[in-house]
DOKE-947380 format. One record per residue (C-alpha): x, y, z; residue number from 0; residue in three letters. Coordinates in Angstrom, 2 decimals, decimal comma. Each point is the difference from the previous one (the first is absolute). Example, Ala and Ser with C-alpha at 12.3 -4.5 7.8 and 13.67 -1.06 7.14 Angstrom:
REM residues 2
@east = 12,30; north = -4,50; up = 7,80; pos = 0; code = ALA
@east = 1,37; north = 3,44; up = -0,66; pos = 1; code = SER
REM end
This chain:
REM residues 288
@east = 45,54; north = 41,82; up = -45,49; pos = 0; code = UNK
@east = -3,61; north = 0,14; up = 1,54; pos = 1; code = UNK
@east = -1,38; north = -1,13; up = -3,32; pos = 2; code = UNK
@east = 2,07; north = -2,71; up = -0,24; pos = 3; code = UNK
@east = -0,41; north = -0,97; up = 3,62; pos = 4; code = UNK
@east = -3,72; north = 0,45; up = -0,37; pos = 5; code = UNK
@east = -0,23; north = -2,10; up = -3,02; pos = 6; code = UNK
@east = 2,00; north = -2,47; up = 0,96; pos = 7; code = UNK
@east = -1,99; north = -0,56; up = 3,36; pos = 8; code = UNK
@east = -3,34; north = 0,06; up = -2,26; pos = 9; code = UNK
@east = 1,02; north = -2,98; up = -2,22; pos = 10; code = UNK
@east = 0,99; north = -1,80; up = 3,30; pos = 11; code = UNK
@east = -3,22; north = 0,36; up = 0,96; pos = 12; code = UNK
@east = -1,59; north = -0,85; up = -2,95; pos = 13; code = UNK
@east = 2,09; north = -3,44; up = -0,34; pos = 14; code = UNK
@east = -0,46; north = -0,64; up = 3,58; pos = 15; code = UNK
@east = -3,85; north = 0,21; up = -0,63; pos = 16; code = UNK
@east = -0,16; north = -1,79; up = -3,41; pos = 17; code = UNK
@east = 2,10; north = -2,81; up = 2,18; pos = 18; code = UNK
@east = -2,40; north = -0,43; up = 2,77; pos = 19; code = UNK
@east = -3,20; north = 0,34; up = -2,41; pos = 20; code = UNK
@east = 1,45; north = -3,15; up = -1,88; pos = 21; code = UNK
@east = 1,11; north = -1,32; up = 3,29; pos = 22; code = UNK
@east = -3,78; north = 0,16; up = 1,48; pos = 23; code = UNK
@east = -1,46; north = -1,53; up = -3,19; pos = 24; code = UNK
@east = 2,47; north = -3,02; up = -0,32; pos = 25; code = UNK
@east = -1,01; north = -0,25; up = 3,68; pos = 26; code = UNK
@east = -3,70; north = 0,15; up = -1,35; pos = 27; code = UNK
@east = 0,25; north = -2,26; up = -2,83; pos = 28; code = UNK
@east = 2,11; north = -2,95; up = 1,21; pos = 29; code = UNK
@east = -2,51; north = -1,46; up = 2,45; pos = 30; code = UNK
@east = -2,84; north = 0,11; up = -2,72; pos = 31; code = UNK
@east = 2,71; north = -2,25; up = -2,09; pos = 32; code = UNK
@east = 1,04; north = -2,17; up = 2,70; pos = 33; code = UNK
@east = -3,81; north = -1,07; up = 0,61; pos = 34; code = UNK
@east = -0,75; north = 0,02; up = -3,54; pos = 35; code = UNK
@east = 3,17; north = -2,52; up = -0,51; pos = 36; code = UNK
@east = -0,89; north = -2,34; up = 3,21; pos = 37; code = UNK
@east = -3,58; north = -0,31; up = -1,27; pos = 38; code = UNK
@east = 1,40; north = -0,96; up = -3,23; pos = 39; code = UNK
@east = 2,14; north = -2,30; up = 1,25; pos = 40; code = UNK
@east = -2,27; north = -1,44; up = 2,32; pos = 41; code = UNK
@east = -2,93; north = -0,30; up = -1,74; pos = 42; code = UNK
@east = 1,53; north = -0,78; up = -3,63; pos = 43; code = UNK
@east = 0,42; north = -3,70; up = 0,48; pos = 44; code = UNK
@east = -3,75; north = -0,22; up = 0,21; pos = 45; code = UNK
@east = -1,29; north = 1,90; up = -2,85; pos = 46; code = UNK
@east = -1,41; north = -2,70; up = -3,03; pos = 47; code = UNK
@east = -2,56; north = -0,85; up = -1,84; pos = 48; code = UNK
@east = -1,87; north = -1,61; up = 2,17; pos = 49; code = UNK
@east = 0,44; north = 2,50; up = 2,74; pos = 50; code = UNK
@east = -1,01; north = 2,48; up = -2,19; pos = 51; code = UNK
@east = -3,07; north = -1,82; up = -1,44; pos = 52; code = UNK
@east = -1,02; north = -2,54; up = 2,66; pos = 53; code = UNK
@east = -2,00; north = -0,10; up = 2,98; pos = 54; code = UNK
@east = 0,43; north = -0,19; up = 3,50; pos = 55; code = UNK
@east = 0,25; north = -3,55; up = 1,62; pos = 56; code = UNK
@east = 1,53; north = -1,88; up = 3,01; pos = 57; code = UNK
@east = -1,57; north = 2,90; up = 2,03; pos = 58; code = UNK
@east = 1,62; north = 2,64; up = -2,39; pos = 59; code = UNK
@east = 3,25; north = -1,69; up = 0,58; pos = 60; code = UNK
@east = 0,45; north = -1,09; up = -3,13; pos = 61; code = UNK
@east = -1,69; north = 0,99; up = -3,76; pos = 62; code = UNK
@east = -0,19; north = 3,44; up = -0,85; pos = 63; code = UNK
@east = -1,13; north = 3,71; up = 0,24; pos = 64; code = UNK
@east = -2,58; north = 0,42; up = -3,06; pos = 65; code = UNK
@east = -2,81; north = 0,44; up = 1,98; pos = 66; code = UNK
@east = 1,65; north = 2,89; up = 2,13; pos = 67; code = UNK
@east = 1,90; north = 1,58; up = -3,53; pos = 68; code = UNK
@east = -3,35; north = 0,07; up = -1,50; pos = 69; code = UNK
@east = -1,64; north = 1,91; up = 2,89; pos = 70; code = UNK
@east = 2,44; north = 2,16; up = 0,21; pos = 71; code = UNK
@east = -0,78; north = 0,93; up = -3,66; pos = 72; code = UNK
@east = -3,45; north = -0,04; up = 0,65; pos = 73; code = UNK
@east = 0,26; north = 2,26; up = 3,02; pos = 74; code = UNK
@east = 2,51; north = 2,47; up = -1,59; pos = 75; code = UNK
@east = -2,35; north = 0,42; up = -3,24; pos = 76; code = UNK
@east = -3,40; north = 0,60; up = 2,08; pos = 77; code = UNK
@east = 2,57; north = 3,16; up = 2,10; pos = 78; code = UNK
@east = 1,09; north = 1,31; up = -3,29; pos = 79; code = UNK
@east = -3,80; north = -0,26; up = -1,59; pos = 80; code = UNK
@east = -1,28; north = 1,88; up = 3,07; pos = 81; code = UNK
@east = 2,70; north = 2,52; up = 0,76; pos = 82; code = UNK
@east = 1,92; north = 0,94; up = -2,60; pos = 83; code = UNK
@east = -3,22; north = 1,76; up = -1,98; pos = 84; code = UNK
@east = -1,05; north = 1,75; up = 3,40; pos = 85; code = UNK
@east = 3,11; north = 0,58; up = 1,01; pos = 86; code = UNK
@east = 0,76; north = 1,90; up = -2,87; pos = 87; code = UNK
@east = -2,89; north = 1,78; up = -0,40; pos = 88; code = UNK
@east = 0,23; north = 1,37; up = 2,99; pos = 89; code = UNK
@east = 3,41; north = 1,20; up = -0,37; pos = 90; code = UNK
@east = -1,14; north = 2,09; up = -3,07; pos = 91; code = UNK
@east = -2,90; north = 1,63; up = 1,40; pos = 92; code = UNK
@east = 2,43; north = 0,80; up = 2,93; pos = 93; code = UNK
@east = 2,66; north = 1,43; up = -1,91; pos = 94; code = UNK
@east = -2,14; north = 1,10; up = -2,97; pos = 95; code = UNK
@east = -3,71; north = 1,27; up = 1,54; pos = 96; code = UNK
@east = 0,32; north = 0,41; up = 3,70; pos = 97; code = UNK
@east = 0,14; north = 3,54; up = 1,55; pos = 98; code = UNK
@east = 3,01; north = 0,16; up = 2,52; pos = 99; code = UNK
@east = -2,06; north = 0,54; up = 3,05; pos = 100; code = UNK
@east = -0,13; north = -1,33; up = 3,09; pos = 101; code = UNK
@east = -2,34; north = -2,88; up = -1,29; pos = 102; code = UNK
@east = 2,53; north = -1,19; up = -2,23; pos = 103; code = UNK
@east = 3,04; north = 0,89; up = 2,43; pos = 104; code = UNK
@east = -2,11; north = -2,86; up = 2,43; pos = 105; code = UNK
@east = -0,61; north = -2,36; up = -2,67; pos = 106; code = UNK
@east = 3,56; north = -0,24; up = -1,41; pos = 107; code = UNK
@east = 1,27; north = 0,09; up = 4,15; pos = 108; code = UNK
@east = -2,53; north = -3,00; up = 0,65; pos = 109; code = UNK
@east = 1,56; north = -1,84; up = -3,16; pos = 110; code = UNK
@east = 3,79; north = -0,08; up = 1,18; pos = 111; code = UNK
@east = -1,31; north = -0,99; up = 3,43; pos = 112; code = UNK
@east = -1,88; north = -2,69; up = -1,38; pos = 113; code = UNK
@east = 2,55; north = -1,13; up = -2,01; pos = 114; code = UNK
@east = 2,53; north = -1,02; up = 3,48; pos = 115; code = UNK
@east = -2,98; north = -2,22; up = 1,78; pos = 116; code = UNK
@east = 0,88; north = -3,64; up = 0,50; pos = 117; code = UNK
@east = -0,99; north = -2,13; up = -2,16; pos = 118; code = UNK
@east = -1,59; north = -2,14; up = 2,64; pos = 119; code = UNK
@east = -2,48; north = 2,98; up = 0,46; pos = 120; code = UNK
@east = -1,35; north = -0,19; up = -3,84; pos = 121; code = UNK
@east = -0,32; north = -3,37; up = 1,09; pos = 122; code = UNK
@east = -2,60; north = 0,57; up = 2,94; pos = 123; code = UNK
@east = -1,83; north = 2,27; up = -2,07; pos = 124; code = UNK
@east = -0,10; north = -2,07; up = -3,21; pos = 125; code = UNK
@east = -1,07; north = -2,75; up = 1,99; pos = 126; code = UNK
@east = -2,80; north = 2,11; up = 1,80; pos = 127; code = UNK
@east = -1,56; north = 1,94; up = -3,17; pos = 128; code = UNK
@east = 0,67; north = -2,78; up = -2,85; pos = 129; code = UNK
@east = 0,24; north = -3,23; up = 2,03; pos = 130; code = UNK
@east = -3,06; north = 0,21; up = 2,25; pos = 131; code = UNK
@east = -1,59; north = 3,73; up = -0,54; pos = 132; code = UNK
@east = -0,42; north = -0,99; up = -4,15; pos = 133; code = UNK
@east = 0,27; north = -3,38; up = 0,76; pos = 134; code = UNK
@east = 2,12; north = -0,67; up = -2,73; pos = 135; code = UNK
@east = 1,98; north = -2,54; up = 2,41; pos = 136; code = UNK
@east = 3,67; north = -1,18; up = -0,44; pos = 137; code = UNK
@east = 0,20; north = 0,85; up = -3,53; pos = 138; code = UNK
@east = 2,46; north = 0,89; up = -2,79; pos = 139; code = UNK
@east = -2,50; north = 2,71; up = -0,21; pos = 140; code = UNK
@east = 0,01; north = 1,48; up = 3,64; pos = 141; code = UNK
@east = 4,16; north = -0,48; up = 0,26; pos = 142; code = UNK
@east = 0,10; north = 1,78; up = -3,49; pos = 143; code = UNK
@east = -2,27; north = 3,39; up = 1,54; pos = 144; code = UNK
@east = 2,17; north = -0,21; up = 2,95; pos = 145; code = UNK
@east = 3,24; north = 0,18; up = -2,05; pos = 146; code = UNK
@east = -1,18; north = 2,54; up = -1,93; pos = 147; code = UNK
@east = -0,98; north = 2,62; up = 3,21; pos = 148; code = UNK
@east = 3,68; north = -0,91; up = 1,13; pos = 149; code = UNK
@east = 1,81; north = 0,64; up = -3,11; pos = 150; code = UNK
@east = -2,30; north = 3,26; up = -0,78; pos = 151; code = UNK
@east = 2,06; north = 2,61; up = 1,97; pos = 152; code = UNK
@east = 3,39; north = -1,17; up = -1,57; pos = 153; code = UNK
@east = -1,62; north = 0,32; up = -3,72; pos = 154; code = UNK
@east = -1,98; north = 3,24; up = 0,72; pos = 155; code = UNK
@east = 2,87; north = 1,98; up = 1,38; pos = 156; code = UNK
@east = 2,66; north = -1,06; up = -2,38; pos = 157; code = UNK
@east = -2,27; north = 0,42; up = -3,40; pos = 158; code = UNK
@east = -1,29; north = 3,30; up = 1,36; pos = 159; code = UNK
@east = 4,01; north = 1,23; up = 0,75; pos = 160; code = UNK
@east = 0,65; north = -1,54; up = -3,78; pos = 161; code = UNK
@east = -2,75; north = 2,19; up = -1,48; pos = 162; code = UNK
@east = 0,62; north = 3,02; up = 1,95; pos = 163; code = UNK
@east = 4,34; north = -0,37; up = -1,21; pos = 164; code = UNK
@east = -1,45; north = 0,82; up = -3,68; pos = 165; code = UNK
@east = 0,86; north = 3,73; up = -1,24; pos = 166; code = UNK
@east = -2,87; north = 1,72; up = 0,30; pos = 167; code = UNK
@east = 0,58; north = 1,42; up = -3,74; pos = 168; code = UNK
@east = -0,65; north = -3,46; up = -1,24; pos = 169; code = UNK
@east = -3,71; north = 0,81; up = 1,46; pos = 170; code = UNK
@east = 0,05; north = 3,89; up = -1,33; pos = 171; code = UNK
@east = 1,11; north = -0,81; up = -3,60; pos = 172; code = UNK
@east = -2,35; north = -3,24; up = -0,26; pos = 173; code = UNK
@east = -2,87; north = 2,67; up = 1,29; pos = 174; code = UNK
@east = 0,79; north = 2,50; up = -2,57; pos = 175; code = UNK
@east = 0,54; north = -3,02; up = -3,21; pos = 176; code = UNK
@east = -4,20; north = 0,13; up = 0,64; pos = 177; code = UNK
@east = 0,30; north = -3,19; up = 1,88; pos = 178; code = UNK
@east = -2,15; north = -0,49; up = 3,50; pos = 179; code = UNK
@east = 1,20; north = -0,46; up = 3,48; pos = 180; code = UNK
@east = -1,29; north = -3,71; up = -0,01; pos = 181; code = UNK
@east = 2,00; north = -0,57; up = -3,50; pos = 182; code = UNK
@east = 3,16; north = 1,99; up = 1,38; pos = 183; code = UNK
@east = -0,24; north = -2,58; up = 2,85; pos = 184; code = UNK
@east = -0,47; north = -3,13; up = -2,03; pos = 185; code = UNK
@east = 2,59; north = 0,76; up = -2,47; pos = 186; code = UNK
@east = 2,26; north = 2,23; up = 1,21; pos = 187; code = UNK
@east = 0,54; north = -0,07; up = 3,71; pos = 188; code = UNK
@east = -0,63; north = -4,15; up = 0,71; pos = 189; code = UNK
@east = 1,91; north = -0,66; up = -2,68; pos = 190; code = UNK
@east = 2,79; north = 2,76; up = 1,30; pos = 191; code = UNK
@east = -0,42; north = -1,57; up = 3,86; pos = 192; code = UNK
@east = -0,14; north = -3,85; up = -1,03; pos = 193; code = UNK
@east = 3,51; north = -0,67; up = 1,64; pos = 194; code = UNK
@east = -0,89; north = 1,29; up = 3,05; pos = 195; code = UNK
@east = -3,85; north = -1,87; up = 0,05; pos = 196; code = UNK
@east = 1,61; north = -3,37; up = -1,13; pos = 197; code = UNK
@east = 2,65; north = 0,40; up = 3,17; pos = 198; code = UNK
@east = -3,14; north = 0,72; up = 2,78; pos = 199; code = UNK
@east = -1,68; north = -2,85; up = -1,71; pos = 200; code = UNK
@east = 2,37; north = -2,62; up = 0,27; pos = 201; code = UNK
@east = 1,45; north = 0,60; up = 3,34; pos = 202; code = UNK
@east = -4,13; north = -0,11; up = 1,28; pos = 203; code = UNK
@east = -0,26; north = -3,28; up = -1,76; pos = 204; code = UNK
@east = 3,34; north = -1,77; up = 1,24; pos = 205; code = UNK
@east = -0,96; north = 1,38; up = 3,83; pos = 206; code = UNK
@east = -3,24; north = -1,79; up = -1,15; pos = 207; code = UNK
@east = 1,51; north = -3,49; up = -0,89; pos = 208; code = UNK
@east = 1,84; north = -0,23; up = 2,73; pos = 209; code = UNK
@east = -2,22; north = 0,74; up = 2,36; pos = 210; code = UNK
@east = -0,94; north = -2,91; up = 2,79; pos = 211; code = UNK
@east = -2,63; north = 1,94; up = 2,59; pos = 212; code = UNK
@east = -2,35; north = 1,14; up = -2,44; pos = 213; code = UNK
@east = -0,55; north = -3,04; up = -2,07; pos = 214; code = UNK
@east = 0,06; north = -2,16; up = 3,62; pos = 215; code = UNK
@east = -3,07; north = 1,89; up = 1,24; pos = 216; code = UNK
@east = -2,07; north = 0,10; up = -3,45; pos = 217; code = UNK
@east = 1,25; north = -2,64; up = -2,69; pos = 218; code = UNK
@east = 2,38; north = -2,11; up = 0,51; pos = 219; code = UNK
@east = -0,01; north = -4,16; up = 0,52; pos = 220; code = UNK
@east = 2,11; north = -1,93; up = 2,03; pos = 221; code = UNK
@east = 0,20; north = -2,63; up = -2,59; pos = 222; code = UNK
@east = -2,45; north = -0,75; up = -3,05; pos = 223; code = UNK
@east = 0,22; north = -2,93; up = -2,36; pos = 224; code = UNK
@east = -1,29; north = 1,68; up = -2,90; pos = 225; code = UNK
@east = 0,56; north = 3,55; up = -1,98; pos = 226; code = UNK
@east = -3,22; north = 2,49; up = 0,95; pos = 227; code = UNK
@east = -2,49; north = 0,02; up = -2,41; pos = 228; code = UNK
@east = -1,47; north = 3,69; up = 0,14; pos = 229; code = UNK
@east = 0,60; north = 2,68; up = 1,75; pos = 230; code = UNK
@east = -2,02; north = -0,71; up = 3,42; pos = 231; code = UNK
@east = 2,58; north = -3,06; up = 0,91; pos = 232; code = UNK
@east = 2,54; north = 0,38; up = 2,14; pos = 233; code = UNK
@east = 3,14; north = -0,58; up = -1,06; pos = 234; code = UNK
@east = 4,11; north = -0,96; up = 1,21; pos = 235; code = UNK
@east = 2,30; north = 2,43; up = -0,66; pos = 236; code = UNK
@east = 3,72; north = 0,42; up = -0,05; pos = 237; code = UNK
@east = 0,36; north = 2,18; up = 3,00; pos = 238; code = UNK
@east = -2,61; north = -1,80; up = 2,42; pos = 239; code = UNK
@east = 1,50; north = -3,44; up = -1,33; pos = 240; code = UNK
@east = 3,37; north = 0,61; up = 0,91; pos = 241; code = UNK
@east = -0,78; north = 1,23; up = 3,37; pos = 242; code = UNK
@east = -2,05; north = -3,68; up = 0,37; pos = 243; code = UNK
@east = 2,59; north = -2,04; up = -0,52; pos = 244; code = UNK
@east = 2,33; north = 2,15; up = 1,62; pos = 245; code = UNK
@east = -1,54; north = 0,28; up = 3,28; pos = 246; code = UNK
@east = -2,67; north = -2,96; up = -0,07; pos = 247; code = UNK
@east = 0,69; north = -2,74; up = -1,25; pos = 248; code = UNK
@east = 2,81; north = -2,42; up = 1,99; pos = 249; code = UNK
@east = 2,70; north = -1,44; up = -2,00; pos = 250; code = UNK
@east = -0,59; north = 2,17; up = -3,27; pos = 251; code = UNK
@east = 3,65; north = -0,19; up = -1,84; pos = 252; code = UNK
@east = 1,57; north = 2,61; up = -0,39; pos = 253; code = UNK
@east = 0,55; north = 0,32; up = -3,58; pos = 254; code = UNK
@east = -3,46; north = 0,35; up = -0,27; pos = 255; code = UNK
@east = -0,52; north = 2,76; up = 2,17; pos = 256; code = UNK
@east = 3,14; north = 1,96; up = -2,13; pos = 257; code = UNK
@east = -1,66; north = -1,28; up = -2,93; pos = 258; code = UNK
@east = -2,94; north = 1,83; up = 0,32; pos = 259; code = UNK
@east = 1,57; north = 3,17; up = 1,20; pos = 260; code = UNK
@east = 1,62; north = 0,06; up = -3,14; pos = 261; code = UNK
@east = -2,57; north = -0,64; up = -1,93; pos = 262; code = UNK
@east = -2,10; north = 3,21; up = 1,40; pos = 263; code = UNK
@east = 3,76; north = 2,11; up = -0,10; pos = 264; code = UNK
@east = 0,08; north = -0,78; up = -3,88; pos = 265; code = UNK
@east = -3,94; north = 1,00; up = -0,12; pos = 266; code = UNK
@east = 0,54; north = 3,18; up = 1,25; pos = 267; code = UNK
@east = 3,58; north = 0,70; up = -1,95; pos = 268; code = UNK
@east = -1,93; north = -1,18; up = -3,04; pos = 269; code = UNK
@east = -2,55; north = 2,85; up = 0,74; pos = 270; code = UNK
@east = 2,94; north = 2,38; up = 0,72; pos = 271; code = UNK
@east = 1,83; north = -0,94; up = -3,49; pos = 272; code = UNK
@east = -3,36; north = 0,42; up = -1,75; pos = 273; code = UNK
@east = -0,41; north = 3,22; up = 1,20; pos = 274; code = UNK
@east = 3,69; north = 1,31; up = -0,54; pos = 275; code = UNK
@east = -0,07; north = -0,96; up = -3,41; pos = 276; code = UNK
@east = -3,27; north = 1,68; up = -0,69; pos = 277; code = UNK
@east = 0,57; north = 3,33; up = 2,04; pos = 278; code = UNK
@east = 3,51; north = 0,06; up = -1,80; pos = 279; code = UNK
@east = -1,50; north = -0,08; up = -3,34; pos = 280; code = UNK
@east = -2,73; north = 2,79; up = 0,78; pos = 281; code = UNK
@east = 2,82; north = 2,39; up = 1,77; pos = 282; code = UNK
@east = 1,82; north = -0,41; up = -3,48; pos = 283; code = UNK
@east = -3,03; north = 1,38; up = -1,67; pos = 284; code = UNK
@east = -0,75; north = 2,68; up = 2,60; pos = 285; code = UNK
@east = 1,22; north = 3,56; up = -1,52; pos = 286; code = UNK
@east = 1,24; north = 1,80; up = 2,76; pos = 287; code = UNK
REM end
């Protein structure tokens, strides 16, 4: 009878919890779809061609967004040219080379702490090293560097977690094939740890294309006629755009202001879908 009791009152449990867990993450998950849905329904009657492909005009009240989708391309590329190879070089020789010392303990401390500043901070310091220390002024090329310090933390610590979740008798048996530790790496363990790397990279990047403060202080324009033509131009962009019209210029209709914001939400789900399929297709591969 105590049995019975006993397992009875354990599968109550266990139902109760299973109902509360999906409880919490319809909870979760239906305000991310509600906004998702509004924005689409706001902002869908303005997507077109020439919204899409035009300028601004009418005191961006009319014409389109090309000038701010290309910068946003521009600045996303420059983050994932600077941090991505750094970012994941470091994570190896973390996880790979580094004693576990105190040194290292300190290093990988000062990395999650970095990675919760405000983005307003990279800002202030982008502006102060690249903008007027380098002089490289408000440039794709100083709002790129300053991305790419923000976004480091998030890609360091996730690619150095990926590498470290590989069996270390990937490493022992690669070793013992006659095979060096750099070749076991390259080969074996990136190619083992690639779902893990591509996740850290893309959430670093999305943070990075929709960030406002950064880009305010070191790169972005409040409105240019023209596409930038190298690298030390500044540039509009999606983010800093939409907070423009959204907060400075009178009279801006609404469907523009939606519009855009759905315009940078199908960027950045783009990126995500990208990604998905990718890591999806390398986890199939993985053999363990």
């Amino acid at each position: 009878m105590l049995l019975k009791l006993f397992s009875r009152n354990r599968h109550t449990v266990q139902k109760l919890g299973f109902t509360l867990i999906t409880l919490v993450a319809v909870i979760t998950v239906l305000p991310i779809v509600g906004t998702v849905i509004f924005i689409l329904v706001k902002g869908g009657s303005a997507l077109s061609l020439e919204f899409l492909t035009g300028f601004p005009r009418d005191g961006m009240r009319a014409g389109g967004i090309l000038p701010a989708i290309i910068g946003t391309l521009y600045l996303t590329f420059g983050t994932a040219l600077f941090s991505v190879p750094l970012g994941i070089a470091a994570a190896i020789y973390l996880a790979e080379y580094a004693k576990d010392n105190r040194a290292t303990r300190a290093i990988r401390l000062a990395i999650i702490n970095l990675a919760g500043i405000p983005s307003v901070v990279y800002g202030l310091f982008g502006l102060g090293l690249f903008v007027l220390f380098l002089k490289l002024g408000t440039s794709i090329l100083a709002a790129s560097l300053t991305l790419s310090i923000m976004t480091l933390p998030v890609i360091i610590s996730t690619a150095e977690e990926a590498i470290r979740s590989v069996p270390q008798s990937f490493r022992t048996v690669s070793i013992s094939l006659g095979a060096t530790r750099w070749q076991t790496i390259r080969r074996i363990v990136l190619k083992e740890a690639l779902p893990g790397i591509l996740t850290g990279v893309i959430l670093g990047l999305e943070r990075a294309a929709g960030e406002t403060a950064p880009i305010l202080f070191t790169g972005a324009a409040f409105f240019l006629p023209r596409l930038p033509n190298s690298p030390f131009d500044a540039t509009m962009a999606l983010p800093y755009h939409l907070f423009v019209i959204s907060t400075q210029v009178p009279e801006m209709p609404i469907q523009i202001q939606y519009g855009t914001a759905l315009v940078l939400l199908i960027f950045v789900l783009t990126m995500n879908i990208v990604a998905t399929v990718i890591r999806s297709r390398a986890r199939a591969k993985r053999q363990w």
